[in-house]
VEXKOL-81560 format. One line per 4 residues: number of its first residue (from 1); their letters; for each residue x, y, z of N, C-alpha, C, CB. Coordinates in steps of 0.05 Angstrom, whole numbers, plus 32768, in hexadecimal, padded with zeros to 4 digits. Each point is the difference from the previous one (the first is absolute). Last residue first. Glycine has a CB too. Layout:
N
NUM> A> X Y Z X Y Z X Y Z X Y Z; ...
//
This chain:
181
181> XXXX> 8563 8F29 7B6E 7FFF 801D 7FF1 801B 8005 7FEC 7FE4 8015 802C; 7FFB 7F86 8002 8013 8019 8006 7FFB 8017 7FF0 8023 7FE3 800D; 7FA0 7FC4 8021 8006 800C 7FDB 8012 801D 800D 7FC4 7FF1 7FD9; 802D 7FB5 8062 7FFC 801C 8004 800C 800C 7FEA 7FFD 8000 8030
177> XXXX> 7FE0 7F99 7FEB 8016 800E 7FF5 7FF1 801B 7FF3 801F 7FD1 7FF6; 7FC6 7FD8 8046 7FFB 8013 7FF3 8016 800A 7FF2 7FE0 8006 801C; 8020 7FA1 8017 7FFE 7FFE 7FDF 7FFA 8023 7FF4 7FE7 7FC5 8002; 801D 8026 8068 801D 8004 7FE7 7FF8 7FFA 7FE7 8023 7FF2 801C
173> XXXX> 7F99 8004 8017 8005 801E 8007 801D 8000 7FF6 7FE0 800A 802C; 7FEC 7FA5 7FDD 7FF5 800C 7FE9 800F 8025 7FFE 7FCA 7FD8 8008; 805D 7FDE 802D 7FF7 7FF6 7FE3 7FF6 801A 7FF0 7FF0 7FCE 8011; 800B 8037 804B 8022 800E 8005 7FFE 7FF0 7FD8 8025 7FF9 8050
169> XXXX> 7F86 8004 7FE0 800A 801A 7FF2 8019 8001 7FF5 7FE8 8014 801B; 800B 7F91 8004 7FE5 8012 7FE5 8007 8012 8007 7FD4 7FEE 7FF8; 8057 7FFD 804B 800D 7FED 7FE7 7FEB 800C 7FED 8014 7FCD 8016; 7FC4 8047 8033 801F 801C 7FF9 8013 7FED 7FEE 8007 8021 8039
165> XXXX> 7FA6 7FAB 7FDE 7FFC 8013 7FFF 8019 8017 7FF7 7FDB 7FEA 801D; 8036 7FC8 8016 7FF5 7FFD 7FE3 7FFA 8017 7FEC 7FED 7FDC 8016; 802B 8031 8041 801D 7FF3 7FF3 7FF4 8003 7FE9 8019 7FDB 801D; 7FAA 8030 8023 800A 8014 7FFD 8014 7FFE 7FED 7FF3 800B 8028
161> XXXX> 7FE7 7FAB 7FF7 7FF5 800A 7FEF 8006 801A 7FF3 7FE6 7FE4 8014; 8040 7FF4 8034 8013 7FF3 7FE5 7FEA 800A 7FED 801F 7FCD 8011; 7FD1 805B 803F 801B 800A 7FF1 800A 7FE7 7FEB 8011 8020 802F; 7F9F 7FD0 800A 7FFF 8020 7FF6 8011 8002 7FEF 7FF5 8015 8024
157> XXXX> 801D 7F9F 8007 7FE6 7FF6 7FF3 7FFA 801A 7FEB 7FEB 7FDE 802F; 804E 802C 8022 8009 7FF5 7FE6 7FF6 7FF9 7FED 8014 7FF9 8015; 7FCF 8038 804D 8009 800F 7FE2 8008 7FEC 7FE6 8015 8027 8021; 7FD2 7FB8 8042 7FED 8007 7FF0 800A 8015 7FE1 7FE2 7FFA 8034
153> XXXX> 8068 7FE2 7FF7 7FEE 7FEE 7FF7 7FE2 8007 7FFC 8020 7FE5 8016; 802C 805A 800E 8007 7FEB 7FEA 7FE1 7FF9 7FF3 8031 7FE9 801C; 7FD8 803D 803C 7FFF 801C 7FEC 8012 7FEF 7FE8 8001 8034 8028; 7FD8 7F9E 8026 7FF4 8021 8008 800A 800C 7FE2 800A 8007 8040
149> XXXX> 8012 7FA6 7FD5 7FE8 8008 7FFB 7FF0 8007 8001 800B 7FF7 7FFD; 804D 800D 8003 7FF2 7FF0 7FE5 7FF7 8000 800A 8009 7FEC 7FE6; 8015 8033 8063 8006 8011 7FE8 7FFC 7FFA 7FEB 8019 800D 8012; 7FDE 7FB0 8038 7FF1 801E 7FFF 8000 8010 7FEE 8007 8000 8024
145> XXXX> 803D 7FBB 7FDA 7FE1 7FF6 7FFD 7FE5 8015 7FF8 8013 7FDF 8026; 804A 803F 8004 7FF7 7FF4 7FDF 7FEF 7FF6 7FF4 801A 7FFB 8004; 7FE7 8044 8057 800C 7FE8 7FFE 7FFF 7FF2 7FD9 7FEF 7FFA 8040; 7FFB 806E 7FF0 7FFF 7FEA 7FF6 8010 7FEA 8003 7FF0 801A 7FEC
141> XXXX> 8020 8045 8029 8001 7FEA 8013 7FF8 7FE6 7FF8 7FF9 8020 801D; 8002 8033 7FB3 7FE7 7FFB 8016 8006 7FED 8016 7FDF 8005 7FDB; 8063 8024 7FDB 7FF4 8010 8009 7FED 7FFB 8019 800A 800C 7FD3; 8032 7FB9 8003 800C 800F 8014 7FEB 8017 8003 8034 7FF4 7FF5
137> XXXX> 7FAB 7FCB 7FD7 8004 7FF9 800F 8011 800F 8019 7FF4 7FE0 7FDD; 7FEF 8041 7FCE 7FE1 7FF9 800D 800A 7FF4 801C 7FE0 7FEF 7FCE; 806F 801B 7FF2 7FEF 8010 8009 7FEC 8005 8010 800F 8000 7FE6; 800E 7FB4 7FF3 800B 8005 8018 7FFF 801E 8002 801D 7FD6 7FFF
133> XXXX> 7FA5 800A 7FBC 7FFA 7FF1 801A 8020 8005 800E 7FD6 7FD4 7FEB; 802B 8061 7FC8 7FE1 7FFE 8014 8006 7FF7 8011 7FE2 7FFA 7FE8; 805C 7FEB 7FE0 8004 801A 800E 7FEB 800A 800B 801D 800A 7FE6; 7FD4 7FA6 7FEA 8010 7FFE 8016 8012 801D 800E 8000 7FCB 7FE8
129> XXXX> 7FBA 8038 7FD5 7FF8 7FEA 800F 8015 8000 8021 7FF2 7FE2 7FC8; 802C 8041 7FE6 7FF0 8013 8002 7FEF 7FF2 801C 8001 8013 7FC6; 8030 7FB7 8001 800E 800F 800E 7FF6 8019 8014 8018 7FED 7FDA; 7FBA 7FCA 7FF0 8001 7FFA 801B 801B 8019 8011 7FEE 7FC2 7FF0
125> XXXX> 7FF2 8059 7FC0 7FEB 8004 800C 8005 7FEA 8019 7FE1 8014 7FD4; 8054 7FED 7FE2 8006 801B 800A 7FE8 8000 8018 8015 801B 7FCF; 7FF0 7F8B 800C 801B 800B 800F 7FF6 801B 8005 8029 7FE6 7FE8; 7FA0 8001 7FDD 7FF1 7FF9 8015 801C 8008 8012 7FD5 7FD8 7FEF
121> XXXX> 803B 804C 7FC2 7FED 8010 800E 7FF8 7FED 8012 7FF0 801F 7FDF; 8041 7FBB 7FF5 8009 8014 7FFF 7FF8 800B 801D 7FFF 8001 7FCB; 7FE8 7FBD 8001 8011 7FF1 8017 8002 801E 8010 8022 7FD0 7FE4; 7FA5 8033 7FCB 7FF5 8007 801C 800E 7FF5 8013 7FD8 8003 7FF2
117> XXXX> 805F 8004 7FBB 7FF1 8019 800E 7FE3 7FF8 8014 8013 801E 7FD0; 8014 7F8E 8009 8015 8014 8014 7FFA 801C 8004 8023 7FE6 7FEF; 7F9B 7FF3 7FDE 8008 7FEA 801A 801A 8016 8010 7FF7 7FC2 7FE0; 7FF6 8051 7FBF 7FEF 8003 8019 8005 7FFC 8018 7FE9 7FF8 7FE7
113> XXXX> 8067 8012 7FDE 7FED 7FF3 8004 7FF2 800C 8010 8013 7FDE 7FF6; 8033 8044 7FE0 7FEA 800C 7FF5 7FEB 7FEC 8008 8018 801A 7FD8; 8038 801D 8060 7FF2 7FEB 7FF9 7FF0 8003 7FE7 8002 7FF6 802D; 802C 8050 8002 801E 7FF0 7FF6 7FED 7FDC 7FF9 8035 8023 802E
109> XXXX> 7F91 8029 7FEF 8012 8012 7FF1 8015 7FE7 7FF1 7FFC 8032 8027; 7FC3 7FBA 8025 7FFA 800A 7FDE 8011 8004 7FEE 7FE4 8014 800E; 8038 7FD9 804B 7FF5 7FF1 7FF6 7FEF 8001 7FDB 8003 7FFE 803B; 8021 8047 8002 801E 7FED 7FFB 7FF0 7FEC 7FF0 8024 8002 8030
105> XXXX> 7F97 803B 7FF1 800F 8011 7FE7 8016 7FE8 7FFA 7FFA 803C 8011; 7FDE 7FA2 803D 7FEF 8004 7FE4 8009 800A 7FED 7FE1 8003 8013; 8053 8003 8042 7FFA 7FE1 7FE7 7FED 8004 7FF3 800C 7FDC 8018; 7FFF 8074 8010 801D 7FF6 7FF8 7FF6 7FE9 7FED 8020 800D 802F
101> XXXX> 7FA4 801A 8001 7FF6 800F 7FE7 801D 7FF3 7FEF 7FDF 8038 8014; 8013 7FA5 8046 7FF0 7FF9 7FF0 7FFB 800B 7FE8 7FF4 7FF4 8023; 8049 802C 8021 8009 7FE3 7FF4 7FED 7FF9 7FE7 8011 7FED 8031; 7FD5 8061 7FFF 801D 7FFD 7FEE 8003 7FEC 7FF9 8016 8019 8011
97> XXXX> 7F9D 7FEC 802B 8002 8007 7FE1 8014 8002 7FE7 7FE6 8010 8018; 801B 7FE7 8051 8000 7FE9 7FF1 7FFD 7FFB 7FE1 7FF1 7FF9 802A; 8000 804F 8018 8020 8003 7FF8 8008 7FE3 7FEA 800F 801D 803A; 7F97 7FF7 7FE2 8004 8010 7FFA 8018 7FFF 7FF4 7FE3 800F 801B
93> XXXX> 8005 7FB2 801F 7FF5 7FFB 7FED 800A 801B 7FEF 7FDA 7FDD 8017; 8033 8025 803E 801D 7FED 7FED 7FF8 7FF8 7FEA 8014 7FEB 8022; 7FB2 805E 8014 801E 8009 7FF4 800A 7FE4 7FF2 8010 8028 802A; 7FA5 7FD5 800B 8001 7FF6 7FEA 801B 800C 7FF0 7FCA 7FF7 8004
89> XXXX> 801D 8017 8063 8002 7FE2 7FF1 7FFB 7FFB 7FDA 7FEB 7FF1 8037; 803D 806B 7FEC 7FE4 7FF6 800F 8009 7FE3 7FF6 7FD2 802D 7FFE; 8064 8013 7FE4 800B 800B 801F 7FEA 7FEB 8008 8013 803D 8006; 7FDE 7FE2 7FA4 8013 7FEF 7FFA 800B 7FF6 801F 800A 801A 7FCD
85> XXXX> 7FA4 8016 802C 7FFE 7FE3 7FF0 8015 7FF6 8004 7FE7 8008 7FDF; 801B 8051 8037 7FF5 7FF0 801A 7FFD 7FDE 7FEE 7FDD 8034 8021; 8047 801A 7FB1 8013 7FF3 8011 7FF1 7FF0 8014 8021 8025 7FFA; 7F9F 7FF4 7FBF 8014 8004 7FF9 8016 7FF4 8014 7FEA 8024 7FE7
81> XXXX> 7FA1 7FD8 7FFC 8019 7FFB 8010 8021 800A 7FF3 7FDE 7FD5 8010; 7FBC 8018 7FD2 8010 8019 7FFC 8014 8003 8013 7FDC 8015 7FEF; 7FF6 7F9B 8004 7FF6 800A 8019 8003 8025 7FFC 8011 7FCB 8020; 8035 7FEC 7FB6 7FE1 8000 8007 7FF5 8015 8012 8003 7FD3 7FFB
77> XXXX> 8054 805C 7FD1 7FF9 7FE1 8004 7FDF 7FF5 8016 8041 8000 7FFE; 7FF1 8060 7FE5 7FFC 7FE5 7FEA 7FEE 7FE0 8005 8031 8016 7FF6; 7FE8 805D 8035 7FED 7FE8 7FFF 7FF9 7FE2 7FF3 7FF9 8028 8008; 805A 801F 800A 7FF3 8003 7FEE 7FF2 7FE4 8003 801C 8024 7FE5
73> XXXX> 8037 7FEE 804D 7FE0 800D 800E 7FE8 7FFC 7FE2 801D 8031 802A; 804A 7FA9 7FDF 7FFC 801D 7FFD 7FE0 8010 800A 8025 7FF4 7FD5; 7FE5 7FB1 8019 8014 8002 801B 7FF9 801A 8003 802C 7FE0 7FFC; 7FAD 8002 7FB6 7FF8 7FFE 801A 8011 800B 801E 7FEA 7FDB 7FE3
69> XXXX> 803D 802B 7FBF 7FE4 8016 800E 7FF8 7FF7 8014 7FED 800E 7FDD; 804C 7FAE 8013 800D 8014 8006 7FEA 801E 7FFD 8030 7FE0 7FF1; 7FAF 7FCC 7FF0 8004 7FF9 801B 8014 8021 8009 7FFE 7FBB 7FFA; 7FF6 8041 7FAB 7FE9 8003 800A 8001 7FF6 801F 7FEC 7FFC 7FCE
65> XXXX> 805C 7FF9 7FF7 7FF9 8020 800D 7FE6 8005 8008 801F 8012 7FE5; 8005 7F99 8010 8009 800D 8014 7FFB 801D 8003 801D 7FE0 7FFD; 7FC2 7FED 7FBB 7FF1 7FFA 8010 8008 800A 8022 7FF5 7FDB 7FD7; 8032 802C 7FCE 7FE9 8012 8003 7FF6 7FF6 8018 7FF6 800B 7FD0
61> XXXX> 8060 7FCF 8027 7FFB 8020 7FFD 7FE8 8002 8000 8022 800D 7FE9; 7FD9 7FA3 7FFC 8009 8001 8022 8005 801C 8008 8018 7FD2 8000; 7FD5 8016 7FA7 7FE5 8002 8008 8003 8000 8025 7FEA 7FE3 7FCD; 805D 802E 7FEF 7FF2 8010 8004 7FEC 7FFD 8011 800F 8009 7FDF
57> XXXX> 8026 7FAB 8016 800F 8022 800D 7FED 8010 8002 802B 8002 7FE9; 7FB7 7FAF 7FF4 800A 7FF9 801B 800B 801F 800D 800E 7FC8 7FF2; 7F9E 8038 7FC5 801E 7FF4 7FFD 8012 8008 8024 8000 800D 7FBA; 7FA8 8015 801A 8018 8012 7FFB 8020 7FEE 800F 7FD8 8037 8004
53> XXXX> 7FC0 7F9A 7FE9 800F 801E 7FF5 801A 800F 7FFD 7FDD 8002 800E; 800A 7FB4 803B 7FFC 7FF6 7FDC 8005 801B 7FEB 7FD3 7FD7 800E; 8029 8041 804A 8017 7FF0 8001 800B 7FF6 7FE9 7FF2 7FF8 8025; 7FBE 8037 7FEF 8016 8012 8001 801B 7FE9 7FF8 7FE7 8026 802A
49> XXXX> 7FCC 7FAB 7FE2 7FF9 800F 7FE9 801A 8018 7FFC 7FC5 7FF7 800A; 8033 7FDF 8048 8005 7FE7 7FE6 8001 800E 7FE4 7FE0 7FD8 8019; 7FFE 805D 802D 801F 7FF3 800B 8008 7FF3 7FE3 7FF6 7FF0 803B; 7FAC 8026 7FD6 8009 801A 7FF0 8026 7FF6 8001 7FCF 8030 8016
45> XXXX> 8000 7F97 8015 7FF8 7FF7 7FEB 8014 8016 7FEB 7FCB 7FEA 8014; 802F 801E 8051 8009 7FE9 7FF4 8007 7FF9 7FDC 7FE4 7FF6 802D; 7FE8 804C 7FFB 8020 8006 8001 800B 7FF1 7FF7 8003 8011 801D; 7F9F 7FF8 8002 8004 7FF4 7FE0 801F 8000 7FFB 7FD1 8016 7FEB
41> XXXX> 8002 7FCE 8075 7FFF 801B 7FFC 8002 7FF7 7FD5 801F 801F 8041; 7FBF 7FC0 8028 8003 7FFE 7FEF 7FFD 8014 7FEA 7FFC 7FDC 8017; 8027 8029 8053 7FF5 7FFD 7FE4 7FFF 7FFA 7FEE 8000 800E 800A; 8025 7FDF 805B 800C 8003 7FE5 7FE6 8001 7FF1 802F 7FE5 8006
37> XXXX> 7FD7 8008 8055 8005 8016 7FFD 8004 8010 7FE3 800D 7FF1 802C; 7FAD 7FBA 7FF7 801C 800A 8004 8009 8027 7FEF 800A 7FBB 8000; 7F9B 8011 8019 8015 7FEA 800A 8012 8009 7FF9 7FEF 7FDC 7FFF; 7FD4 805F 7FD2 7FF2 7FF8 801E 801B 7FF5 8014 7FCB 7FED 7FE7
33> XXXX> 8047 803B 7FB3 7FF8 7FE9 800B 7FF5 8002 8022 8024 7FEC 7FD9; 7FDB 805B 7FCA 8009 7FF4 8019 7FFC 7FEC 800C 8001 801F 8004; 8008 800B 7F9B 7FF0 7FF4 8008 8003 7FF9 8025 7FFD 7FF3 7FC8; 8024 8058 7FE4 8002 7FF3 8011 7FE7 7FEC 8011 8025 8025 7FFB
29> XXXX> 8010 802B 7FB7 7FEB 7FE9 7FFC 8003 7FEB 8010 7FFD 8008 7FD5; 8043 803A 802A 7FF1 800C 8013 7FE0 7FF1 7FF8 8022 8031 8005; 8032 7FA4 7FCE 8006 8009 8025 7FE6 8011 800F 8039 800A 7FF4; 7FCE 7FF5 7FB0 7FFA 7FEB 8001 800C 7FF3 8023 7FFF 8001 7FC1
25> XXXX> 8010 8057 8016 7FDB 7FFD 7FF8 7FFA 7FE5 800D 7FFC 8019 7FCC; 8066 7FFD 8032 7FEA 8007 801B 7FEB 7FFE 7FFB 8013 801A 8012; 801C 7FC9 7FA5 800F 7FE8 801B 7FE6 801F 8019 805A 7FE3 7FED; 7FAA 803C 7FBC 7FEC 7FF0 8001 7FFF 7FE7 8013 7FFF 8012 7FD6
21> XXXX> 8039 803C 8022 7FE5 8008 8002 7FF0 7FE5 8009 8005 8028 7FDA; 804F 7FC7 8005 8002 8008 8021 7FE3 8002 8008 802D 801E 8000; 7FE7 7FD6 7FA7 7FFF 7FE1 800E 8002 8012 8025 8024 7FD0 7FCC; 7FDD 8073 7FF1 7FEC 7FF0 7FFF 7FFE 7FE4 8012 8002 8016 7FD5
17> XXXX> 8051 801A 802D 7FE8 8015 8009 7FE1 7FEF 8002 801D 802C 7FE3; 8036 7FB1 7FF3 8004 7FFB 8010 7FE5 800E 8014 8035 7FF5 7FEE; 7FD4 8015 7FBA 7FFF 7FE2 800B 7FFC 7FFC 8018 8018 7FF6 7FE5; 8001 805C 7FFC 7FE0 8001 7FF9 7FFB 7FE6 8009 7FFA 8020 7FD6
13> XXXX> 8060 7FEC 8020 7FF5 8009 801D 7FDD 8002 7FFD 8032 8020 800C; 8001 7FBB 7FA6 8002 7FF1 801D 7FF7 800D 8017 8023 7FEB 7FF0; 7FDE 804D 7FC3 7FEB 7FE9 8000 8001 7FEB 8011 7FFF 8009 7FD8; 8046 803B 8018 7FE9 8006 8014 7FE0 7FEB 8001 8018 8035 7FF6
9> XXXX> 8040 7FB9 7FEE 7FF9 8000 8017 7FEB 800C 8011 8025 7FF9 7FF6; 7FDB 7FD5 7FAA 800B 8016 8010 7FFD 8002 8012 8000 8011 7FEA; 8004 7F87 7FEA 7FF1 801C 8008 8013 801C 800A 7FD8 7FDC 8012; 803E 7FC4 7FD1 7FFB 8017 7FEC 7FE9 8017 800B 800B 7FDB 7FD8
5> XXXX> 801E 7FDE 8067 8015 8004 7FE9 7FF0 801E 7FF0 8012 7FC0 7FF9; 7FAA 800A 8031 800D 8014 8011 801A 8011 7FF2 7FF1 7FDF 8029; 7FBC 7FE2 7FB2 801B 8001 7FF3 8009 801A 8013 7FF6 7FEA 7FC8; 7FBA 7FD8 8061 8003 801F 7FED 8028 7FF5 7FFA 7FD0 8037 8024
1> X> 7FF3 7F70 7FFA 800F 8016 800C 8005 8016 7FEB 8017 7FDF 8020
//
């Protein structure tokens, strides 16, 4: 995790700017599925990585203001989508992100075991999971069953690799350190 404490603020908002940029680059990198409504998308991953980085507060702030442009109309999310994603069956996944940037950043941040940072991140990601799926469910009528698996279970296999993966950046991307003038 970045030493947040010792940054300027304006260097937290460059934080915050970048990890946004790089939460829609990775929303409009999309794979569609045929069988359900949900894409496979990189968000997931770019999530963990926001979360591991800038820590439970910040990395949940950055991640609400990026769902909040959306609301606002600014294209962010798959598809270049904005209020229709969050209003469509995947909004709970979307809103689900909070939790998930929460325990990963809670998890890193106050652990130094391995193990418990991917407890972390696998928790933030059944959280993320389960605001999806009753989402998915008041939205289509689904029944529970239906809603895993239509928009759970072909994704998990994706997203614990996704886990792995944003654990190696979220390692190698806090060891930098930015030389001050």
């Amino acid at each position: 995790m970045f030493d947040i404490k010792s940054l300027s603020k304006t260097a937290l908002l460059c934080r915050y700017a970048v990890c946004i940029a790089l939460l829609t680059v990775c929303a409009w990198i999309q794979l569609p599925l045929p069988f359900t409504p949900v894409s496979v998308t990189l968000s997931v991953c770019m999530v963990f990585v926001i979360g591991g980085l800038l820590g439970p507060r910040h990395g949940t702030l950055c991640v609400l203001v990026y769902i909040i442009m959306g609301l606002v109309g600014l294209p962010v999310f798959a598809g270049f989508n904005s209020t229709a994603a969050i209003a469509g069956p995947t909004g709970g996944y979307i809103v689900g992100y909070i939790p998930l940037a929460a325990l990963t950043g809670l998890f890193i941040s106050k652990f130094r075991n391995v193990a418990l940072h991917y407890l972390g991140m696998f928790l933030g990601l059944l959280a993320c999971y389960l605001c999806g799926t009753l989402w998915y469910m008041n939205i289509s009528g689904a029944d529970m069953i239906t809603a895993l698996t239509l928009t759970v279970f072909p994704f998990v296999f994706a997203d614990v690799c996704k886990m792995a993966v944003a654990y190696i950046l979220i390692r190698k991307l806090s060891k930098i350190k930015i030389k001050r003038n």
